[in-house]
N, C-alpha and C positions, 0 to 999 in steps of 0.2 A: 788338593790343588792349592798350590798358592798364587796369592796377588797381592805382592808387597804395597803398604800403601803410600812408597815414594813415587809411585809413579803414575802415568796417564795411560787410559785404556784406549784402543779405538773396537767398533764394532768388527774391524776384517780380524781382532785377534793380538794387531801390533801392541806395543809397549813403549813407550819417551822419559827417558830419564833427564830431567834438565841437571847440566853440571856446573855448567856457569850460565852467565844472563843470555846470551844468545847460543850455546853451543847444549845439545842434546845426544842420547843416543838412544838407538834404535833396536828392536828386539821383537821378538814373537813371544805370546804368552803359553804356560805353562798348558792351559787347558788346548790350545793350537798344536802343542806338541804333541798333546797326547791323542786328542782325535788323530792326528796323521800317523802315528806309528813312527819306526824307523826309518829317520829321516837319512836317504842316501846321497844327495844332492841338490846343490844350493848352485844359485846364479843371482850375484849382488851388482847393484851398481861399482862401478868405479871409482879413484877420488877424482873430485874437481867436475863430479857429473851434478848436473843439476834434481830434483825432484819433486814434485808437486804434489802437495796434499790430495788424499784417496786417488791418488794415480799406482797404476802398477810401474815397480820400480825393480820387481826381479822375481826369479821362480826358485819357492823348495820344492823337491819330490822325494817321496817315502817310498815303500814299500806296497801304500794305500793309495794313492794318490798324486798329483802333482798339481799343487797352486799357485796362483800369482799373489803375490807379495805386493800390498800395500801401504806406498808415505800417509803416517797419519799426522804430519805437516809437512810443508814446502821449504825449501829451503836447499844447500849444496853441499856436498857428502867430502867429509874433509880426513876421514880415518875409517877403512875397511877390515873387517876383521878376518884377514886374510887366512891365518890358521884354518880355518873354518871351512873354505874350501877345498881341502887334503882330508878334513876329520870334522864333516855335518853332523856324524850323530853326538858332537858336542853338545848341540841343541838338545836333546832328547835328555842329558844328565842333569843339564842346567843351563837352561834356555834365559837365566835373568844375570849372570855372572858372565861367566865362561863364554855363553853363548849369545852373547850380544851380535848383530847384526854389522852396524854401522854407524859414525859421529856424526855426525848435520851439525853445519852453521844454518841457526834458525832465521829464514826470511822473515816472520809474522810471529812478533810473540801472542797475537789476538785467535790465532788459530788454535792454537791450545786449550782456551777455551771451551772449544768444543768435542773435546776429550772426556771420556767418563774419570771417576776416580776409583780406587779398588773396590770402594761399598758397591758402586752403581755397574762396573762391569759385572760386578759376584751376582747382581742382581739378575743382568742383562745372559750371563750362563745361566742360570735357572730359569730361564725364561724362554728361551730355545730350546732348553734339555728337555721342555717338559714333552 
């Protein structure tokens, strides 16, 4: 499994890439991917929608499964990776690239903060796995 260490973990699984000082993007992690299987379908927010940190903000569903999709900040969704709707199990090849979620203009750059980093999610999976 990888977890690059440019980026912020949360506990539901999500990913935050920051690109510039207020602008992020959003992603499910690789180990997310894998517990669900083939991923058939996705339901994102829109642009210009609002989102709230640990709110659900959209559903994947697999083949295993189907979850709700957590902001692991707040803030308003300004680029959707529309592709991704026609071809979800983009996520499944490459869930940190290709298969990013969605851009957020960041409301709270203090809420990041409370984000693991890849050491502490790597941790935080073998910790559940056990």
């Amino acid at each position: 499994m990888e977890f690059p260490g440019e980026l912020k973990y949360s506990k539901t699984h999500e990913w935050i890439r920051i690109e510039k000082k207020k602008e992020a993007v959003i992603g499910i992690t690789d180990y997310a991917q894998q517990e669900l299987g083939d991923i058939v379908y996705l339901e994102l927010p829109e642009e210009n929608d609002a989102v709230d940190k640990d709110a659900a903000f959209g559903v994947i569903e697999s083949t295993k499964a189907t979850e709700d999709l957590y902001a692991p900040v707040s803030g308003k969704v300004i680029e959707v990776n529309t592709p991704l709707m026609d071809s979800p199990e983009v996520i499944n090849d490459d869930p940190y690239v290709d298969g990013w979620l969605f851009r957020l203009e960041l409301k709270d750059l203090k809420e990041l903060e409370g984000l693991m980093s890849a050491e502490e999610y790597r941790s935080y999976i073998e910790e559940i796995s056990e």
